[in-house]
Backbone and ligand atoms as CSV (ligand in chain L), in Angstrom:
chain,resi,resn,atom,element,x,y,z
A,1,UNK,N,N,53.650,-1.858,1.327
A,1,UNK,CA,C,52.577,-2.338,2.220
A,1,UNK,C,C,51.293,-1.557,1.936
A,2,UNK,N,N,50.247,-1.957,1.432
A,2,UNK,CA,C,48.771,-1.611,1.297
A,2,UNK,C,C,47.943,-1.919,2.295
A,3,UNK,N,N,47.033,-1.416,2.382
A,3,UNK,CA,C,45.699,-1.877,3.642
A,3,UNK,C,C,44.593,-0.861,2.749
A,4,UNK,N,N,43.212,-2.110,2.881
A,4,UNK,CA,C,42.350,-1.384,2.587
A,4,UNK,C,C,41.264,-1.281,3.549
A,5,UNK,N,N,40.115,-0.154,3.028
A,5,UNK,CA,C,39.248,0.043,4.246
A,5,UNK,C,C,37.776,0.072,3.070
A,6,UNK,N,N,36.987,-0.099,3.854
A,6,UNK,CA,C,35.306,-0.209,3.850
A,6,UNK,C,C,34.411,0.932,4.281
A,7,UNK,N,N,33.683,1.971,3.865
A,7,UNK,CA,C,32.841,2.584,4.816
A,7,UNK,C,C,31.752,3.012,4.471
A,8,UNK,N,N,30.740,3.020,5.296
A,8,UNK,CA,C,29.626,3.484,4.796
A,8,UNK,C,C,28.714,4.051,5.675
A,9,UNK,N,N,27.615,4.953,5.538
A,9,UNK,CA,C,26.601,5.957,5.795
A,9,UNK,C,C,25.774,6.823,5.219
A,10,UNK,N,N,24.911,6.900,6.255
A,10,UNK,CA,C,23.003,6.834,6.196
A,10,UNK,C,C,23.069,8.543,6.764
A,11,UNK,N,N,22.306,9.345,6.222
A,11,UNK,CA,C,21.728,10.604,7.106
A,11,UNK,C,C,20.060,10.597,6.280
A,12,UNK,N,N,19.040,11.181,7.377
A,12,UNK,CA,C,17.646,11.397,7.108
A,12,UNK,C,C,18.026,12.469,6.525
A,13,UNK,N,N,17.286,12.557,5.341
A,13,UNK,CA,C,17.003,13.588,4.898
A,13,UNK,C,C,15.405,14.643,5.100
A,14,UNK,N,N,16.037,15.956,5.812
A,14,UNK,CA,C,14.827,16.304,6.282
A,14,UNK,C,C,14.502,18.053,5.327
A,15,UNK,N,N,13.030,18.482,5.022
A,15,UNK,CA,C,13.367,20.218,4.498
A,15,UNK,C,C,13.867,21.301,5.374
A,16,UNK,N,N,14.633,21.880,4.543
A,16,UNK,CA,C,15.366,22.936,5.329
A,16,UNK,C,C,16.530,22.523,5.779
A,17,UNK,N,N,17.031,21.873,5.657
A,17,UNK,CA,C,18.588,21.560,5.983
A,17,UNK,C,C,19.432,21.342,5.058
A,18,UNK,N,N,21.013,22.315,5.198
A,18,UNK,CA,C,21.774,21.872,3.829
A,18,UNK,C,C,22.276,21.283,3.873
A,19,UNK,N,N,22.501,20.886,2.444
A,19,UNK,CA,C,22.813,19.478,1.447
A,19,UNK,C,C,24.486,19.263,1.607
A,20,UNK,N,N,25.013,18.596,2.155
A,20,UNK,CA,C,26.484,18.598,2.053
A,20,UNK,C,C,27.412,17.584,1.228
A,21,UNK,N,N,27.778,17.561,0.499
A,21,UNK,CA,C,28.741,16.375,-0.217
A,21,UNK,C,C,29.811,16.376,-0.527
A,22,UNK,N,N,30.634,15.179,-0.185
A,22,UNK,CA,C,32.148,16.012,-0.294
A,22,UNK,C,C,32.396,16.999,-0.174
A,23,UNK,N,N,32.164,17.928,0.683
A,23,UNK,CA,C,32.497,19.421,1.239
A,23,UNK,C,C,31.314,20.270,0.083
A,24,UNK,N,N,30.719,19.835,-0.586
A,24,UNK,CA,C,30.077,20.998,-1.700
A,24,UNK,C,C,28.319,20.765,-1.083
A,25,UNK,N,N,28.110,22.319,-1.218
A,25,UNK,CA,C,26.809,22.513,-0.449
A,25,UNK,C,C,25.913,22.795,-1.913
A,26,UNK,N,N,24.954,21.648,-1.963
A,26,UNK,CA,C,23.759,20.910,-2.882
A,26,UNK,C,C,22.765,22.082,-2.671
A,27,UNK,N,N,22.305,22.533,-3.830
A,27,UNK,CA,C,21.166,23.300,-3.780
A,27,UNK,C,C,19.871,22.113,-3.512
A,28,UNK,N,N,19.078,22.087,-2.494
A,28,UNK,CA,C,17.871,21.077,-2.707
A,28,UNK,C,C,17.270,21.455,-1.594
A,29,UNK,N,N,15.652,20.772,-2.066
A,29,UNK,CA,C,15.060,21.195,-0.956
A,29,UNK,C,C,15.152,20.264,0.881
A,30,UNK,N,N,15.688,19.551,-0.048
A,30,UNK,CA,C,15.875,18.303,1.373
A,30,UNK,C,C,17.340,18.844,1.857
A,31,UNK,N,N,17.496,18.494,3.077
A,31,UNK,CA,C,19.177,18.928,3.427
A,31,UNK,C,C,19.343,17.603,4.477
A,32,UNK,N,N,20.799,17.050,4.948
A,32,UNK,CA,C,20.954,16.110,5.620
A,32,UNK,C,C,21.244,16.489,7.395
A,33,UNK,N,N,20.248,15.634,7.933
A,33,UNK,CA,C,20.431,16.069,9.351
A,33,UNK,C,C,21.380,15.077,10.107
A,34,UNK,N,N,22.195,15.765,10.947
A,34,UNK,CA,C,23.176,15.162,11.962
A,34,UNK,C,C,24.359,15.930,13.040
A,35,UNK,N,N,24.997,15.087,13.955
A,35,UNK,CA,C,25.555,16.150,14.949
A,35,UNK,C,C,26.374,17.674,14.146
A,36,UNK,N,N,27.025,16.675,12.937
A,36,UNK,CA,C,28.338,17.105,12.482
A,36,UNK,C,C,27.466,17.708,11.487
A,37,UNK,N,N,28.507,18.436,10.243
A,37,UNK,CA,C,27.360,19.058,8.778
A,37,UNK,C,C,26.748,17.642,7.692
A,38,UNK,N,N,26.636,16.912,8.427
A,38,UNK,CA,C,26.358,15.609,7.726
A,38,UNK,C,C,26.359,15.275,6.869
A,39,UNK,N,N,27.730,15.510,6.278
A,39,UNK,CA,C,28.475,15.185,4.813
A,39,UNK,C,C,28.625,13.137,4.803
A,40,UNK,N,N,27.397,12.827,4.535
A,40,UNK,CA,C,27.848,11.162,4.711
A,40,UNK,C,C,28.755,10.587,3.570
A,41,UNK,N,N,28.945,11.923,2.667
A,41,UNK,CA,C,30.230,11.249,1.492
A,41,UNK,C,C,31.762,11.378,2.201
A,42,UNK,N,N,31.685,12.306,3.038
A,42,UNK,CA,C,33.188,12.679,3.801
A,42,UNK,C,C,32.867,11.513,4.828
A,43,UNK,N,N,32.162,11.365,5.172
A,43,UNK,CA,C,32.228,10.058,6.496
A,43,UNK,C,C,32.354,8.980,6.343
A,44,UNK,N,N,31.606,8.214,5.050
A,44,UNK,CA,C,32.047,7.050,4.242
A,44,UNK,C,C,33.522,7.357,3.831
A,45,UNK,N,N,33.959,8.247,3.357
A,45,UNK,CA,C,35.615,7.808,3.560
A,45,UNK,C,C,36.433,8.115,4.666
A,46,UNK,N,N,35.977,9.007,5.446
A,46,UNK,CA,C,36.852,8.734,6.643
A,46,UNK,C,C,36.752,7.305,7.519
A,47,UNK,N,N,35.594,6.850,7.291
A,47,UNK,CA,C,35.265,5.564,7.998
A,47,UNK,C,C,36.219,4.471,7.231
A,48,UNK,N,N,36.343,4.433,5.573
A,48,UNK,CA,C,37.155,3.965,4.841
A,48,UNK,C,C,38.716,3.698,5.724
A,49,UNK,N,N,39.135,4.958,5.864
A,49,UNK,CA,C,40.438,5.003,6.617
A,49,UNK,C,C,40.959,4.397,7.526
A,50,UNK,N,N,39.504,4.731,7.959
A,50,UNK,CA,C,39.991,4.206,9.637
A,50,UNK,C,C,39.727,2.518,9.697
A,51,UNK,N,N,38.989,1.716,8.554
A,51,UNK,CA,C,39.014,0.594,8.762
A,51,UNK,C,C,40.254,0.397,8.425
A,52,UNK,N,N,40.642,0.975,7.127
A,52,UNK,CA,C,42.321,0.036,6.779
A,52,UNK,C,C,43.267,0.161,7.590
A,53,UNK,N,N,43.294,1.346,8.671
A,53,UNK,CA,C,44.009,1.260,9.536
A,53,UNK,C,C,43.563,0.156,11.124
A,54,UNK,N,N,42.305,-0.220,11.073
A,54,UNK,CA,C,41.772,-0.756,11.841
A,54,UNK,C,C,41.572,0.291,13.097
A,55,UNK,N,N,41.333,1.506,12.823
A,55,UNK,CA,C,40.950,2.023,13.886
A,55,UNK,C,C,39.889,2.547,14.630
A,56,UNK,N,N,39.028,1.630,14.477
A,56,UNK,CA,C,37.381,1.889,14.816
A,56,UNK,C,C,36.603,2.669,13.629
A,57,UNK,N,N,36.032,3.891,14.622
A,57,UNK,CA,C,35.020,4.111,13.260
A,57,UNK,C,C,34.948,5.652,13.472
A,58,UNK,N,N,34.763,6.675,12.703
A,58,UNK,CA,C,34.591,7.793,13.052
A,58,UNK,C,C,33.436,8.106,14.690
A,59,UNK,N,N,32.411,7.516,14.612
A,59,UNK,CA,C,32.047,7.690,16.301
A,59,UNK,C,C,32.782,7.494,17.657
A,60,UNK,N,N,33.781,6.971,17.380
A,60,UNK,CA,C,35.034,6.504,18.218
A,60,UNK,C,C,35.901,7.693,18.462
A,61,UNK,N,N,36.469,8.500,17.459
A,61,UNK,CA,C,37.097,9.887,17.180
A,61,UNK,C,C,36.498,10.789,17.334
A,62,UNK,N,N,34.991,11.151,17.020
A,62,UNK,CA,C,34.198,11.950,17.039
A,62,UNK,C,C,32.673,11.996,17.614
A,63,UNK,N,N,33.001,11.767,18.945
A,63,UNK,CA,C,31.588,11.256,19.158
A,63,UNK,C,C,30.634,12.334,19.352
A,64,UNK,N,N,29.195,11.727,18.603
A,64,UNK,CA,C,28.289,12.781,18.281
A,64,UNK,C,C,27.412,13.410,19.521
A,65,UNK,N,N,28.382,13.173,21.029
A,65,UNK,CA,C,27.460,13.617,21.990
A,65,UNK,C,C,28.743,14.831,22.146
A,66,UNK,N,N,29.552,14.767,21.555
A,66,UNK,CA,C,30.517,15.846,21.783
A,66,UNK,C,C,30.632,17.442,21.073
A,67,UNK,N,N,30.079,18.247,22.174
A,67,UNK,CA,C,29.675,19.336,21.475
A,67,UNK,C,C,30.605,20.476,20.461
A,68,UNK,N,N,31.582,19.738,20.539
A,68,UNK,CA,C,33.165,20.129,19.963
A,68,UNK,C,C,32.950,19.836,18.646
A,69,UNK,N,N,32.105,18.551,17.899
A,69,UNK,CA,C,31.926,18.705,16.691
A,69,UNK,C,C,30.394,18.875,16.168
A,70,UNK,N,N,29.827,19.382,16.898
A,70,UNK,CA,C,28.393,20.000,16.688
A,70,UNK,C,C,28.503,21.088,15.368
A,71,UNK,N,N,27.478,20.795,13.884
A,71,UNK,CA,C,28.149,21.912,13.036
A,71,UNK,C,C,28.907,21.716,12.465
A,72,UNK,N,N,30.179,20.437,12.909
A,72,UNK,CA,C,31.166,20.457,12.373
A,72,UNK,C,C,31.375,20.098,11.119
A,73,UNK,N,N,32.182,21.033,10.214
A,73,UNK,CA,C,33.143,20.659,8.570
A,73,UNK,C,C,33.578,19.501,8.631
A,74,UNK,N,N,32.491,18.619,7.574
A,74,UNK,CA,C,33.059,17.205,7.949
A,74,UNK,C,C,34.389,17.312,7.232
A,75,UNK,N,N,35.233,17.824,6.473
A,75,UNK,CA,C,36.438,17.960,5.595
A,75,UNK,C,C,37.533,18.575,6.649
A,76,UNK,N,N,36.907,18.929,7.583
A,76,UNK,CA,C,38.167,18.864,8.613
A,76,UNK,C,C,38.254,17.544,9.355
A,77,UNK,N,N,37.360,16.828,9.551
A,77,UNK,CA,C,37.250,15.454,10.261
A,77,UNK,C,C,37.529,14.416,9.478
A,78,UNK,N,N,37.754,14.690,8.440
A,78,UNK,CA,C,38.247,13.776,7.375
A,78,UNK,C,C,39.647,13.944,7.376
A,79,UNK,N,N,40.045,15.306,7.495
A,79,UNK,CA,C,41.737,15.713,7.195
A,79,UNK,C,C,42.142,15.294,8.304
A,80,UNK,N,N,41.288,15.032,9.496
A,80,UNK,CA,C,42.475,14.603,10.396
A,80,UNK,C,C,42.070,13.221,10.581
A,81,UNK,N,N,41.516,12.707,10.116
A,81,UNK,CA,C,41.794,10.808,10.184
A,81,UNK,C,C,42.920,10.721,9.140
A,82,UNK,N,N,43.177,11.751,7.984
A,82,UNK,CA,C,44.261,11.602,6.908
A,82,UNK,C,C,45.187,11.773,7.798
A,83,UNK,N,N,45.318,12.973,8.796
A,83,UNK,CA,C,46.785,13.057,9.677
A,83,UNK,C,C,47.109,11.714,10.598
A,84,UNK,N,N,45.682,11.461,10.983
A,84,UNK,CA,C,46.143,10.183,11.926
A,84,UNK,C,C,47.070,8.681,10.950
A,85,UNK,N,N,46.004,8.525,9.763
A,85,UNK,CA,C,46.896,7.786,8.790
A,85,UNK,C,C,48.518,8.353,8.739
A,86,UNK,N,N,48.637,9.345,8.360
A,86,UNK,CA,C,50.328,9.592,8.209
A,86,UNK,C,C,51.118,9.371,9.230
A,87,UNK,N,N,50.017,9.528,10.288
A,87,UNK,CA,C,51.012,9.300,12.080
A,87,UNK,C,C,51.272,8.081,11.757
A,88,UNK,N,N,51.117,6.674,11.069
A,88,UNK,CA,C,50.848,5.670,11.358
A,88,UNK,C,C,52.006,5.352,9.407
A,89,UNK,N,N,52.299,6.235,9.017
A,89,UNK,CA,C,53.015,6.332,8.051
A,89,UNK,C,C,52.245,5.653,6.566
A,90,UNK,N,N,50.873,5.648,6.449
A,90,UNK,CA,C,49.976,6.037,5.435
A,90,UNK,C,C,49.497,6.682,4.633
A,91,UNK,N,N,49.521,6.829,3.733
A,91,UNK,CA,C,49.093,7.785,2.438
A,91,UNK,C,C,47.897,7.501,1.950
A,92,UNK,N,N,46.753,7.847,1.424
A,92,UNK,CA,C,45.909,7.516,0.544
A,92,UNK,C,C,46.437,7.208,-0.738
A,93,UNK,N,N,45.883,5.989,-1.649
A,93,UNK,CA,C,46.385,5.205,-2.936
A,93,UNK,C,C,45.333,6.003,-3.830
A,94,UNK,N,N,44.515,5.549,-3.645
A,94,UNK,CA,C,43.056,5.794,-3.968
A,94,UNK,C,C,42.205,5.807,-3.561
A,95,UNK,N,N,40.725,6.301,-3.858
A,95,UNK,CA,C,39.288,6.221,-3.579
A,95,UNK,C,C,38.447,6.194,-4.626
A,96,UNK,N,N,37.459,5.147,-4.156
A,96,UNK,CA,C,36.247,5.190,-5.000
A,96,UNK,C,C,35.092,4.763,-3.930
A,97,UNK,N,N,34.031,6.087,-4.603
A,97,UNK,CA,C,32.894,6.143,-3.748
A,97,UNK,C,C,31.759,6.390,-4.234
A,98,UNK,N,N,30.620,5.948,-3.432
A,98,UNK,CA,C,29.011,5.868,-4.578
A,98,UNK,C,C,28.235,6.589,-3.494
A,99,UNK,N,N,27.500,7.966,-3.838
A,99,UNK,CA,C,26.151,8.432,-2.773
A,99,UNK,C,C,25.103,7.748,-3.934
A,100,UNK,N,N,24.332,7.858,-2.935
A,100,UNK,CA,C,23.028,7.060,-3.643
A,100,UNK,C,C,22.144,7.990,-2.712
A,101,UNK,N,N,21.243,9.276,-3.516
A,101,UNK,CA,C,20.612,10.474,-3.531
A,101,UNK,C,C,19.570,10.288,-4.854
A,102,UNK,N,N,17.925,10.313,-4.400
A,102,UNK,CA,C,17.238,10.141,-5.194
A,102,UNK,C,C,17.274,11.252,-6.013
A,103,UNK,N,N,17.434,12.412,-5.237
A,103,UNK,CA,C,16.936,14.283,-6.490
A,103,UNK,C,C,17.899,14.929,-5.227
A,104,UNK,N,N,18.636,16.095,-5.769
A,104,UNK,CA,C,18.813,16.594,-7.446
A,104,UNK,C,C,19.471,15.429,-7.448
A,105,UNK,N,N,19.738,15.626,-8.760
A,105,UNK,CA,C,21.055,14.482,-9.518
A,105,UNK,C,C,22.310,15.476,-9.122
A,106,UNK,N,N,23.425,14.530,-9.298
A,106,UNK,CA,C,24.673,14.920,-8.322
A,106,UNK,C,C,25.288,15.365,-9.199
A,107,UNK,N,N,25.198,14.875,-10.833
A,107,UNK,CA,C,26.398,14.898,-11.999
A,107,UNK,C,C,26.824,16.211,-12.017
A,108,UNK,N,N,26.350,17.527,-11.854
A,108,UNK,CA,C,27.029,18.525,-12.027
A,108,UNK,C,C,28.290,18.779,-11.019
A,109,UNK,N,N,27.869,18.277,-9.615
A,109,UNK,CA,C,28.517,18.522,-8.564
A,109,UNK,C,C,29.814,17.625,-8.311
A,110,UNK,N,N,29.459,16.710,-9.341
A,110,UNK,CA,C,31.011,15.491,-8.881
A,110,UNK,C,C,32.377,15.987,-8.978
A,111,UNK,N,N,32.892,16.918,-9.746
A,111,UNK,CA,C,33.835,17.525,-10.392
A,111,UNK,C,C,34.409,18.276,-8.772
A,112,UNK,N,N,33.375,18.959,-8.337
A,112,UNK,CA,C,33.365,19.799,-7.684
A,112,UNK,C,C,34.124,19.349,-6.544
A,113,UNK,N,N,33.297,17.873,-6.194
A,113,UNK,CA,C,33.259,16.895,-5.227
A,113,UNK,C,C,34.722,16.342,-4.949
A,114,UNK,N,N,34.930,15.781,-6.292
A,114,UNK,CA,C,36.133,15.166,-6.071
A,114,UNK,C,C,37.806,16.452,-5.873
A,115,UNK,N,N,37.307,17.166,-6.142
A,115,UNK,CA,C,38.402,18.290,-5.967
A,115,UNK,C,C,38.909,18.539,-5.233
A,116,UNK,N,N,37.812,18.908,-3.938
A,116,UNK,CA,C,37.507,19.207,-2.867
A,116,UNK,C,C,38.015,18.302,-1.774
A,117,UNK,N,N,37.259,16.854,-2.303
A,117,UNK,CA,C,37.735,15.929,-1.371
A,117,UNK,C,C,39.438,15.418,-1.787
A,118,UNK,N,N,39.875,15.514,-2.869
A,118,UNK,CA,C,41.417,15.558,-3.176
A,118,UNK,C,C,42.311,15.805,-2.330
A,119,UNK,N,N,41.992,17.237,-2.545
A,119,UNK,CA,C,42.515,18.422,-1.700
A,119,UNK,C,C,42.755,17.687,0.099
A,120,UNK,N,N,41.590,17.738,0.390
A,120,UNK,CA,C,41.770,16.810,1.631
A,120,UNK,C,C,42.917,15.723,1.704
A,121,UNK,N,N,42.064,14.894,0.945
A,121,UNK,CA,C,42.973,13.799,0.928
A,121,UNK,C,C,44.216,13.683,0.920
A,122,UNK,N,N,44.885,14.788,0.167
A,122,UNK,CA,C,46.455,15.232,0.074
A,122,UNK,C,C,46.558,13.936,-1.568
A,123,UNK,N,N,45.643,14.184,-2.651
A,123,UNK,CA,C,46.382,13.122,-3.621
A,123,UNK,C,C,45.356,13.984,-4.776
A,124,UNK,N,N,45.735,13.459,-6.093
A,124,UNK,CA,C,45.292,13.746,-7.288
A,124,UNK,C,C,43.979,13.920,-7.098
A,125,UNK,N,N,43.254,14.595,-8.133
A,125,UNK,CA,C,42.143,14.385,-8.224
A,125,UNK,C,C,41.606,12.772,-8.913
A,126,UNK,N,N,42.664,12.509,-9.961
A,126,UNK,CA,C,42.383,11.543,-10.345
A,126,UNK,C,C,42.484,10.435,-9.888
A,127,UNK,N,N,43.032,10.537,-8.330
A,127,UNK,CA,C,43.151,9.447,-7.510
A,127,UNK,C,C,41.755,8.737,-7.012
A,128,UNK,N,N,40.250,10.149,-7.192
A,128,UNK,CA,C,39.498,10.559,-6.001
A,128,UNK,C,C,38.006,9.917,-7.403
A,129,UNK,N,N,37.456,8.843,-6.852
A,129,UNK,CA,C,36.256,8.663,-8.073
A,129,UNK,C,C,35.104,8.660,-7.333
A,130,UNK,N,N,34.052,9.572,-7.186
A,130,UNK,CA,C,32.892,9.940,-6.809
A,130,UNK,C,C,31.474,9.282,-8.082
A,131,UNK,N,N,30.816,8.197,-7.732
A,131,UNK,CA,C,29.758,7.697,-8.681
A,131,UNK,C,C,28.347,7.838,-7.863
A,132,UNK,N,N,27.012,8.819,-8.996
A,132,UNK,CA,C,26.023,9.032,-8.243
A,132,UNK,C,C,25.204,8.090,-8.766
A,133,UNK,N,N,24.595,7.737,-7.621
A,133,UNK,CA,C,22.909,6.523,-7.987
A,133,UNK,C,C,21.643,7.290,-7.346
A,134,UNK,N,N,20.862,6.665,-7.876
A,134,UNK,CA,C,19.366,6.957,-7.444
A,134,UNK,C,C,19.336,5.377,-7.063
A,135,UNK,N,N,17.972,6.248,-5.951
A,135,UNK,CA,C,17.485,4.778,-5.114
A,135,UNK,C,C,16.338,3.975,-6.189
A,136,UNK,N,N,16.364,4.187,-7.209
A,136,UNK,CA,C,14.763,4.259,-8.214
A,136,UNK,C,C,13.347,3.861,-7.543
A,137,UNK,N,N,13.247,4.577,-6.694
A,137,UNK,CA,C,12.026,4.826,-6.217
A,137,UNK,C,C,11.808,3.757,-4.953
A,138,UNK,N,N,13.124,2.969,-4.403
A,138,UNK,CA,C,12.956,2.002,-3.907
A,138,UNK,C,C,13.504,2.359,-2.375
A,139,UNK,N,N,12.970,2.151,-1.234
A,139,UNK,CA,C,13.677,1.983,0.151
A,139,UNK,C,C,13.638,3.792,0.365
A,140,UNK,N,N,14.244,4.221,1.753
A,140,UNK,CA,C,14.833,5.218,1.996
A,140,UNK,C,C,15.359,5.783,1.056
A,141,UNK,N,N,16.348,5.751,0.277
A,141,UNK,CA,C,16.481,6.437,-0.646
A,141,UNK,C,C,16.013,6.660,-1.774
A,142,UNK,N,N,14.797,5.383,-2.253
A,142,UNK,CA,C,14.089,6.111,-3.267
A,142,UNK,C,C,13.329,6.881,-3.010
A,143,UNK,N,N,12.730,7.048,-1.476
A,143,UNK,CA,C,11.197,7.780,-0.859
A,143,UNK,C,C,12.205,9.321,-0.709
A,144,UNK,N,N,13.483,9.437,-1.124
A,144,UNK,CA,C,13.751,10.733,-0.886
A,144,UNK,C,C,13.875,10.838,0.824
A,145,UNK,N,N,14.272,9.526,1.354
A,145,UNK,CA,C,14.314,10.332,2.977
A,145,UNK,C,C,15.595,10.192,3.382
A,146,UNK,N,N,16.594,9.608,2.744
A,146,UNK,CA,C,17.961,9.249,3.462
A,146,UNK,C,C,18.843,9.644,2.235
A,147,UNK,N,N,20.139,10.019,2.409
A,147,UNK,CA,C,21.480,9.808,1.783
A,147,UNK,C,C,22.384,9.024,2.076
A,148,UNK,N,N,22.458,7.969,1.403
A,148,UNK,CA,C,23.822,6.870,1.898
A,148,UNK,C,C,25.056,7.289,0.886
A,149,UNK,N,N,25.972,6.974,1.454
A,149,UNK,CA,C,27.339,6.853,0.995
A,149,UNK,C,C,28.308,5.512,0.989
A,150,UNK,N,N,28.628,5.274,0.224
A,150,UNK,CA,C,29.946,3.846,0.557
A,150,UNK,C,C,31.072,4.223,0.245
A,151,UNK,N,N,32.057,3.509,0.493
A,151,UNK,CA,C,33.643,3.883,-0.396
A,151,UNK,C,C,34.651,3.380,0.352
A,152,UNK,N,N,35.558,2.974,-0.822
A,152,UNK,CA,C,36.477,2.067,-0.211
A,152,UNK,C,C,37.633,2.937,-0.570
A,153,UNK,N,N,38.868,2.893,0.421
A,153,UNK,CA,C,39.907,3.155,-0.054
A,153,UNK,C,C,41.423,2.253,0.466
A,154,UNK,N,N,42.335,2.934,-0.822
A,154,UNK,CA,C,43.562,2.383,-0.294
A,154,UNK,C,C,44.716,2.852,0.250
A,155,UNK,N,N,45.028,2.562,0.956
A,155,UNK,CA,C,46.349,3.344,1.607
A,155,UNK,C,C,47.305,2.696,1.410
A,156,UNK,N,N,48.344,3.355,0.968
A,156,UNK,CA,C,49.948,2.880,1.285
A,156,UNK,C,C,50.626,3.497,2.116
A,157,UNK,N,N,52.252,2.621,2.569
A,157,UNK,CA,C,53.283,2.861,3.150
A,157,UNK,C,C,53.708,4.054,2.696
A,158,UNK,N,N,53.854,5.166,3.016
A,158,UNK,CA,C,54.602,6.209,2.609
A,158,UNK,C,C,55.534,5.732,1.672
A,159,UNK,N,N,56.798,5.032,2.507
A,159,UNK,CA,C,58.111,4.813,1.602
A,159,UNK,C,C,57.979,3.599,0.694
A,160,UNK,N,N,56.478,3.396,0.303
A,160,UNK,CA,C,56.499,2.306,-0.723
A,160,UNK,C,C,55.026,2.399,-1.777
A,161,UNK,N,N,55.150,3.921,-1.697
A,161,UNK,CA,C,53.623,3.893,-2.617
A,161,UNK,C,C,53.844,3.809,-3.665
A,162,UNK,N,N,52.796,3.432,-4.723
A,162,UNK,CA,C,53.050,3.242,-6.174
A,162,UNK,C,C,52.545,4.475,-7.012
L,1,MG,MG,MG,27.554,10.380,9.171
């Protein structure tokens, strides 16, 4: 049994705030603002999750008026939508995911990225595919003011993964 999920997210990018991605902190001068450490690559896949499980959306689990995840490691809020999946007898199959970040460029950091977020995930690295875009000069993310994230993933049945 498979189920897949959809997710995606936006943070302003403002100066002086750090850069978070897949758990790895971006040298830049822009940093992403939000309740949590506003990792919108960890939130696009936790949001992933929780669609294939159909279980709302990370604001549902974590709501950002709740001062409990103020600050918060989005890679712990990710590990536990992974625990909630296993409650529900789910595994992660795979992931593939795109930030779209005008500057720096991400390519050094993907390695880093996907490791990190692995680790989380409880699966290979090679399970875990992180792809960077530029906005080319176009919208919010080409003006350098936002970081979006997408990514889809798949989950299987524990006792029937491939
Ligand atoms: Mg977010």
């Amino acid at each position: 049994m498979f189920r897949i999920g959809i997710g995606h997210d936006t943070h302003r990018l403002t100066e002086g705030l750090p850069l978070i991605l897949g758990g790895v902190t971006i040298e830049s001068l822009r940093g992403a603002e939000g309740h949590s450490d506003a990792d919108a690559l960890a939130h696009a896949i936790a949001d992933a999750i929780l669609g294939a499980l159909c279980e709302g959306d990370l604001g549902v689990h974590f709501p950002d008026r709740d001062p409990r995840w103020q600050g918060a490691d989005s890679l712990q809020l990710l590990a536990r939508v992974v625990w909630l999946a296993q409650q529900s007898g789910y595994t992660v199959v795979n992931v593939d995911a795109t930030v779209m970040l005008e500057r720096p460029r991400l390519r050094p950091h993907i390695q880093a990225m996907r490791e990190k977020l692995a680790q989380t995930l409880a699966v290979n690295t090679n399970c875990v595919s992180v792809k960077a875009k530029t906005g080319e000069g176009v919208d919010a993310v080409g003006d350098w003011r936002a970081v979006t994230a997408m990514a889809v993933v798949l989950l299987g049945k524990t006792d029937s993964k491939v």
